[in-house]
RODO-2510 file (C-alpha; in nm, 4 decimals, decimal comma):
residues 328
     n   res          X          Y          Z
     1     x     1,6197    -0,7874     2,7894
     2     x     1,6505    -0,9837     2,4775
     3     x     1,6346    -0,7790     2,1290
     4     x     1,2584    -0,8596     1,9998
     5     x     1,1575    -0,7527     2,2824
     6     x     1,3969    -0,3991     2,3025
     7     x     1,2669    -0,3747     1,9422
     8     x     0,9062    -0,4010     2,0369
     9     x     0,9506    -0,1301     2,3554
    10     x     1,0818     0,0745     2,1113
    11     x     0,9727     0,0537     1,8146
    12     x     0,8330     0,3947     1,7355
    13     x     1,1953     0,5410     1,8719
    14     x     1,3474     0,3128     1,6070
    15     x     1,1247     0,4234     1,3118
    16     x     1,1137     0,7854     1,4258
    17     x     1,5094     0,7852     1,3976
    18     x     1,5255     0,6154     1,0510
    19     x     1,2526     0,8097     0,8686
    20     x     1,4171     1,1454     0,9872
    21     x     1,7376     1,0205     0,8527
    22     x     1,5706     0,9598     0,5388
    23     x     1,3737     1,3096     0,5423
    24     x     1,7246     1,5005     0,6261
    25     x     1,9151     1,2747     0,3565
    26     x     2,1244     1,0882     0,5662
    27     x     2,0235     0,7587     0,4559
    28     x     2,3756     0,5976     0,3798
    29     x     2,3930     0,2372     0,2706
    30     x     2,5570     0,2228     0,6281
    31     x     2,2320     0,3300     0,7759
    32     x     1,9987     0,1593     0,5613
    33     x     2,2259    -0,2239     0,6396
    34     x     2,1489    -0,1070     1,0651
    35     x     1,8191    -0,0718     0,9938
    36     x     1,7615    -0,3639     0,7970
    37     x     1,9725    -0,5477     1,0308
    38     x     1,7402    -0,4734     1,3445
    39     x     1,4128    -0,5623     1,2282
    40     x     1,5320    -0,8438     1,0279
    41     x     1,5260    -0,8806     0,6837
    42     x     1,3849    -1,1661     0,4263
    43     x     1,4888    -1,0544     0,1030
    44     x     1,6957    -1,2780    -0,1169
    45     x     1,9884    -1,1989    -0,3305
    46     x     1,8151    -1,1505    -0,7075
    47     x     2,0171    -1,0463    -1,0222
    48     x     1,9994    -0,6845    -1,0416
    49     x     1,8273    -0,5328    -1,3244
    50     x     1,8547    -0,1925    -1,4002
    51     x     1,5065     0,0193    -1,4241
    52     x     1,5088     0,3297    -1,6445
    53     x     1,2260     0,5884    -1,6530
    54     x     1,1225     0,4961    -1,9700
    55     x     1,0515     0,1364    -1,9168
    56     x     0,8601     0,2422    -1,5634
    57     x     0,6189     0,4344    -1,8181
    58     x     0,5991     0,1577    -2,0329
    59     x     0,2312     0,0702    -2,1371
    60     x     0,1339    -0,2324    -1,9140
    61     x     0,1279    -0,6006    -2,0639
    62     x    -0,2555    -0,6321    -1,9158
    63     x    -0,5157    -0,5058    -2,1335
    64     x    -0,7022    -0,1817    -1,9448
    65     x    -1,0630    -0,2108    -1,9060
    66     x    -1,3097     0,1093    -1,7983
    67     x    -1,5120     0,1008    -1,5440
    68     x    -1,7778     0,3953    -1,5310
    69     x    -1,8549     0,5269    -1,1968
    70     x    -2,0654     0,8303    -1,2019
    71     x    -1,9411     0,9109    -1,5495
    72     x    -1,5839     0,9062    -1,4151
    73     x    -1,3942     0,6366    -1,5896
    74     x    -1,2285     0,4068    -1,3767
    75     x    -0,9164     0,2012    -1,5232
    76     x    -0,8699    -0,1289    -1,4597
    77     x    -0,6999    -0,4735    -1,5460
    78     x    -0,7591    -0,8252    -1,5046
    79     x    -0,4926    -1,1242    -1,4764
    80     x    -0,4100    -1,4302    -1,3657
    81     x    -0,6125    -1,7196    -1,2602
    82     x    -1,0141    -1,7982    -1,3254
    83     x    -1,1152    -1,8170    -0,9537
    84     x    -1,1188    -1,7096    -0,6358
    85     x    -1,1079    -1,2891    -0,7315
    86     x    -0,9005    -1,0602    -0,5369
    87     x    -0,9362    -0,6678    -0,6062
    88     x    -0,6875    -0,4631    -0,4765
    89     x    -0,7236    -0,1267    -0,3950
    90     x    -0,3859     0,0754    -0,4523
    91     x    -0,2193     0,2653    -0,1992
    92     x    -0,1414     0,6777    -0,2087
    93     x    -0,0968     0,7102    -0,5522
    94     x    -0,2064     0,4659    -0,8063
    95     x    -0,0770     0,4293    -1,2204
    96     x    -0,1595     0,0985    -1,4328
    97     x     0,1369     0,1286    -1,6485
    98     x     0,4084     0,2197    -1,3577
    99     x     0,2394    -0,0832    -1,1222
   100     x     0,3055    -0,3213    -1,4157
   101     x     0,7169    -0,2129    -1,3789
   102     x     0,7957    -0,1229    -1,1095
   103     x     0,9651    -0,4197    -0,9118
   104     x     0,7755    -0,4385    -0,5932
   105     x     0,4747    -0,3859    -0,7107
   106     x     0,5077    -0,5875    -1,0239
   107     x     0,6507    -0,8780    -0,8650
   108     x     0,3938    -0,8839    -0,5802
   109     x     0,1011    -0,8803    -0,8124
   110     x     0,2800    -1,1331    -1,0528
   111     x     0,2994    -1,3886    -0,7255
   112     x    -0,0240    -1,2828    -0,6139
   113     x    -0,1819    -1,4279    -0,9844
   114     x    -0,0575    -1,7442    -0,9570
   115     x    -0,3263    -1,8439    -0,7479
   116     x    -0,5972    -1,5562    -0,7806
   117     x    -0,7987    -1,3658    -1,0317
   118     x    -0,6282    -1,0170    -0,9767
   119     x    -0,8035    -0,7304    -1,0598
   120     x    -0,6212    -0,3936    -1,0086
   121     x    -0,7157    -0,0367    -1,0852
   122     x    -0,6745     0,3238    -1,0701
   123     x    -0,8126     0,5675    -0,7996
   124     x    -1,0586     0,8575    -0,9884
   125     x    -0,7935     1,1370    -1,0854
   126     x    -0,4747     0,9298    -1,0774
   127     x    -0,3266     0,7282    -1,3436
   128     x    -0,4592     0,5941    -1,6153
   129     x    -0,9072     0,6975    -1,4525
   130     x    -0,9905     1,0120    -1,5566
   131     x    -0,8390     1,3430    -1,4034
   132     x    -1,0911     1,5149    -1,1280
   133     x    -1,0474     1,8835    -1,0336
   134     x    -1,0319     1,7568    -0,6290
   135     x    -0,9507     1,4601    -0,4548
   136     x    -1,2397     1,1779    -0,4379
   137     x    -1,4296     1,1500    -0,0727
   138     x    -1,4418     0,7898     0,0387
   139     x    -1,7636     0,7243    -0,0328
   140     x    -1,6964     0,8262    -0,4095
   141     x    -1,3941     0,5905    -0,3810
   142     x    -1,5947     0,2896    -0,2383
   143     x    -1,8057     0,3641    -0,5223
   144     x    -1,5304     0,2684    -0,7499
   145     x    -1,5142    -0,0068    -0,6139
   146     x    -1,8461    -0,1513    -0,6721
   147     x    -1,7993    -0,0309    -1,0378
   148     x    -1,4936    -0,1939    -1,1078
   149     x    -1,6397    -0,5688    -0,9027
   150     x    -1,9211    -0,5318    -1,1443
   151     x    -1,7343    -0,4048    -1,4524
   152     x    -1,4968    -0,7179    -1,4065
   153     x    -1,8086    -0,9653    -1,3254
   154     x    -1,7011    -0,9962    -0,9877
   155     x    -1,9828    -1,0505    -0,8264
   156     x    -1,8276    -1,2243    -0,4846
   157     x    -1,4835    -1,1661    -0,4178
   158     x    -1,1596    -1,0637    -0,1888
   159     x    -1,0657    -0,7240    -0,0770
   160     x    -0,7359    -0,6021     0,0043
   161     x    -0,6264    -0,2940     0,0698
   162     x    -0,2606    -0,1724     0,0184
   163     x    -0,1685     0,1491     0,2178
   164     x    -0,3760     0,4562     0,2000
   165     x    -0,5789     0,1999     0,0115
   166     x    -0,7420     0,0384     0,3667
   167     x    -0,9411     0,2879     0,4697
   168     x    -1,1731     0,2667     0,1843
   169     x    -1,1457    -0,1090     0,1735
   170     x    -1,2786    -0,1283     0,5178
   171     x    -1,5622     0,0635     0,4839
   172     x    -1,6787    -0,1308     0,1388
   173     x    -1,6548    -0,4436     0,3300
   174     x    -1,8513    -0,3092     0,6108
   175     x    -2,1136    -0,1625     0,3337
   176     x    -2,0964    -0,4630     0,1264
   177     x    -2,0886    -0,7459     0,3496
   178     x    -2,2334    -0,9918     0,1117
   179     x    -1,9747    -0,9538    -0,2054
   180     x    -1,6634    -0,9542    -0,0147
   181     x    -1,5828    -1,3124     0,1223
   182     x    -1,2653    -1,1579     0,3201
   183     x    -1,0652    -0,8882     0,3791
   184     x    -0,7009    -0,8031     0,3225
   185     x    -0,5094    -0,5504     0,5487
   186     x    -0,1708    -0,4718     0,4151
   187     x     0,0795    -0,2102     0,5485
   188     x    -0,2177     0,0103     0,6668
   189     x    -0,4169     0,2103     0,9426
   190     x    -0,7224     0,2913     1,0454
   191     x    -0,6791     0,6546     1,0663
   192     x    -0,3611     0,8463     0,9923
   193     x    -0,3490     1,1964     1,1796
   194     x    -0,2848     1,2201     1,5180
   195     x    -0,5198     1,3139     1,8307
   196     x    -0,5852     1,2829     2,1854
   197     x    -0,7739     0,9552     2,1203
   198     x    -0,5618     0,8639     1,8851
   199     x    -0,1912     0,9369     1,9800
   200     x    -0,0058     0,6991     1,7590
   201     x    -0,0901     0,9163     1,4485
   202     x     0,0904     1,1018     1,2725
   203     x     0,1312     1,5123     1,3257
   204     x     0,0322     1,7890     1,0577
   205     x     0,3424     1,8551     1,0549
   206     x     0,4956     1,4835     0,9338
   207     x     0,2108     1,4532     0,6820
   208     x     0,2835     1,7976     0,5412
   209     x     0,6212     1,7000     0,4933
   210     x     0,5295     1,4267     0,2592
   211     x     0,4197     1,7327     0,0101
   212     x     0,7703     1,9139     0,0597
   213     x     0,9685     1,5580    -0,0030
   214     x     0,7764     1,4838    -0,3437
   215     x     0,9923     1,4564    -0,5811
   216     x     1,3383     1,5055    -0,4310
   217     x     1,3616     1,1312    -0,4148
   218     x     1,4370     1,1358    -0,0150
   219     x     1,1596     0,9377     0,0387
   220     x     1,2388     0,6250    -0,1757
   221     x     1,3535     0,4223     0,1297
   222     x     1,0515     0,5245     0,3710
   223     x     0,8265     0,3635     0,0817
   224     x     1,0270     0,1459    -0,1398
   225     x     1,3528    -0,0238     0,0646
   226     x     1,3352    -0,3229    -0,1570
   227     x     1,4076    -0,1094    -0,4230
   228     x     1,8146    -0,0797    -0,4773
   229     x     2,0295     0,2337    -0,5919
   230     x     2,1710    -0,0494    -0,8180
   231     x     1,8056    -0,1138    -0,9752
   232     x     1,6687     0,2534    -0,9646
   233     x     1,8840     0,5384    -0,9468
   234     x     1,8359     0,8735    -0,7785
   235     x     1,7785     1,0477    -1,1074
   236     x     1,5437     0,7790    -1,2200
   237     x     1,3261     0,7680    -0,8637
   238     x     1,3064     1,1652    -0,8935
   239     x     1,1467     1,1508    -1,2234
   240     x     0,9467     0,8326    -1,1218
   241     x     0,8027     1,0611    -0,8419
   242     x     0,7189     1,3730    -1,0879
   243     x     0,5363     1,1157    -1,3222
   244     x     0,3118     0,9686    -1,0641
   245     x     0,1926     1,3041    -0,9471
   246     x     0,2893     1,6794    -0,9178
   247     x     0,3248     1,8927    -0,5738
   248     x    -0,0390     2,0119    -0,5530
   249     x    -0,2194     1,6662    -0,6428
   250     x    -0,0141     1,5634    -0,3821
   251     x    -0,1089     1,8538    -0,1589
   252     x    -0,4713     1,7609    -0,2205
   253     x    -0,3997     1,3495    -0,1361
   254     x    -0,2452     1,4595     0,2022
   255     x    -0,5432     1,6882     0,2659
   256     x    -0,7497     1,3775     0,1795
   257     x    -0,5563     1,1654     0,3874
   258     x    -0,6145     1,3823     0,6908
   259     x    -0,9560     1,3281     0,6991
   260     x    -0,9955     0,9635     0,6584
   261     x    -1,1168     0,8040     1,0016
   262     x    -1,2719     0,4631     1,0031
   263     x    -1,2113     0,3501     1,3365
   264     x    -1,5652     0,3455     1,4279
   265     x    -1,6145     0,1284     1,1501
   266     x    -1,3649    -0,1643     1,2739
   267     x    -1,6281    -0,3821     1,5390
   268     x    -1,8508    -0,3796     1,2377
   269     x    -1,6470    -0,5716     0,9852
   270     x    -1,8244    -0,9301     0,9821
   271     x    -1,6029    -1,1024     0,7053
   272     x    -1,2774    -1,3099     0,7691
   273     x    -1,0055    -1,0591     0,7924
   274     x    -0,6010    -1,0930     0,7500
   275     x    -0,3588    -0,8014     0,8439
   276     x    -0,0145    -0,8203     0,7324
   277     x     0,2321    -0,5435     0,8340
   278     x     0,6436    -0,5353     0,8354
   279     x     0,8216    -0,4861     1,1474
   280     x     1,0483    -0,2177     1,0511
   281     x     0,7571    -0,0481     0,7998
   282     x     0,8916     0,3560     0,8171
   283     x     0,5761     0,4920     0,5777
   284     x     0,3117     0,3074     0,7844
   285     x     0,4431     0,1835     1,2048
   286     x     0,3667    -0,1551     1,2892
   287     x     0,1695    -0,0231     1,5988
   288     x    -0,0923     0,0965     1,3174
   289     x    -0,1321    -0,2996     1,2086
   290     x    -0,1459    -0,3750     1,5516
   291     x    -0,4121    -0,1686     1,6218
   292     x    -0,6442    -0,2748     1,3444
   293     x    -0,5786    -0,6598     1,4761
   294     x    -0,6965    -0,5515     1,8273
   295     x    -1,0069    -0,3928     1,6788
   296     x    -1,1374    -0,6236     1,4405
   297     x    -1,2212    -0,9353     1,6159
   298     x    -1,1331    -1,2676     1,4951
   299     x    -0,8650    -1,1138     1,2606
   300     x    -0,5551    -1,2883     1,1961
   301     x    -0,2664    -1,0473     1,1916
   302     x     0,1218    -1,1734     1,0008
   303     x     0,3876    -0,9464     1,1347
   304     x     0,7066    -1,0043     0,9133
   305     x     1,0350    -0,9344     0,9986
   306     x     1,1742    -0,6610     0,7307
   307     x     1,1777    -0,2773     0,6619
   308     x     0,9642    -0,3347     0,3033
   309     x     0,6140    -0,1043     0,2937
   310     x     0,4682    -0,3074     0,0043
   311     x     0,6804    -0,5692    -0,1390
   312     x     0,5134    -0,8452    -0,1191
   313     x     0,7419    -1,0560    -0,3651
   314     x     1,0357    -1,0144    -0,0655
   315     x     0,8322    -1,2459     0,1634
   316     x     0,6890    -1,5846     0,0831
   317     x     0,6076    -1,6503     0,4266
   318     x     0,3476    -1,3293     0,3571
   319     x     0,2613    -1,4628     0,0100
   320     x     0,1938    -1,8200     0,1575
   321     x    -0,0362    -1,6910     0,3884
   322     x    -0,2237    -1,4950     0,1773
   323     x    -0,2856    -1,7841    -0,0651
   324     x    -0,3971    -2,0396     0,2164
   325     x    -0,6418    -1,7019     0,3156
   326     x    -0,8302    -1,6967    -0,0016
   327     x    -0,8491    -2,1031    -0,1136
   328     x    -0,9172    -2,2246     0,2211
***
């Protein structure tokens, strides 16, 4: 048996074992160098520069716009190129000025601009939109983002949805069939707790223990690998986590999280559709991205060798595709 396919037979083994070693604190740079070493790696050696907390929180070089939604106001910003538009809905937890810093996400947007219209923006009750006393439903969250395409004059455009951020893109496209021209799957799933009909999910239990993790900083290389001690240090992640959101927001989010389903809603999505998904991705298995490519039919579905969850900027292969996606 050859490696890929050792890797493939067990790959939710191999991501069980290295998100538990995270969890526990284990993760050693010994660990980390296996890991990245088994499902491959494409990341380039880049001239470190250090991160502090303060210049995460920095205000963002993009001018925020307000988009109103039910009288909630949702922040947004615009960049980049005239045409073709691509909003992107944000994954778990959402914040203009961090996005606009931090390194993966920065850098993935930046690469994303040079060929799009980007418009990003911030989920009701996180960042920089104003504060809600509960978690949005989905349907108040696909609302959003019909206020921010119209706030931002797009009135046709591409969808992609990072993360936690799928669901709801899903169901907009299915809603919305004539504004969104395709849809963009990254690093995401259908449906995240487990059931009977749904085994590959993931347990009370694991999603609880997202809540406990918050900002300890043992979760930095489940959701940001790209991201070096050398660029970010513990201290720094720890308060990066506490600034993003507190324990019971993020009690609330996992709640939220739990009852997001839109599996039904997967035959019904009409528009061109591309799902991209790391190999080695420990916050969100590649069986998850597999499963939304055998569901939506006609989907095109990029699996890249690496452990990143939403670092774009470490693959061109991923960034490549995306570009001949949307100009085609």
């Amino acid at each position: 048996m050859d490696i890929a396919t050792f890797i493939e037979d067990n790959e939710s083994l191999l991501s069980a074992l290295a998100a538990l070693a995270v969890m526990l604190g284990y993760f050693a740079t010994i660990g980390k160098n296996f890991i990245a070493r088994i499902f491959g790696s494409n990341s380039k050696s880049k001239k470190k520069e250090r991160i502090t907390l303060s210049q995460l929180s920095a205000p963002s070089p993009h001018t925020i716009q307000y988009a109103q939604s039910d009288n909630v106001n949702i922040a947004c910003t615009v960049f980049g190129q005239t045409k073709p538009t691509l909003i992107v809905t944000p994954g778990i937890i959402s914040n203009l000025h961090v996005a606009s810093n931090l390194p993966p996400i920065r850098d993935s947007m930046s690469a994303l601009s040079s060929f799009a219209r980007v418009v990003n923006f911030d989920k009701r009750g996180q960042g920089l939109s104003d504060p809600t006393s509960e978690v949005a439903s989905i349907n108040e969250r696909v609302g959003d983002i019909g206020c921010v395409a119209d706030h931002t004059n797009s009135e046709k455009f591409f969808l992609m949805g990072i993360s936690e951020g799928g669901p709801m893109s899903i169901k907009y496209a299915v809603e919305n069939p004539e504004r969104v021209s395709g849809l963009i799957l990254f690093g995401t799933t259908a449906r995240f707790s487990r059931t009977e009909d749904f085994p590959m999910g993931f347990t009370d239990s694991t999603l609880n223990s997202l809540v406990d993790a918050w900002g300890t900083g043992s979760g930095r290389h489940i959701f940001f690998p790209s991201i070096s001690d050398e660029v970010i240090d513990d201290a720094t992640y720890k308060g990066f986590e506490s600034l993003l959101a507190d324990k019971r927001s993020m009690k609330q989010i996992v709640s939220y999280m739990k009852t997001l389903d839109v599996r039904p809603l997967l035959e019904k999505v009409k528009c061109p559709t591309l799902i991209i998904h790391f190999t080695g991705d420990l916050a969100i298995p590649i069986r998850m991205g597999r499963y939304l490519h055998s569901r939506i039919t006609g989907s095109e579905f990029l699996e890249i060798a690496g452990v990143d969850h939403c670092d774009l900027a470490n693959s061109p292969q991923a960034i490549n595709k995306i570009k001949a996606f949307i100009t085609r």
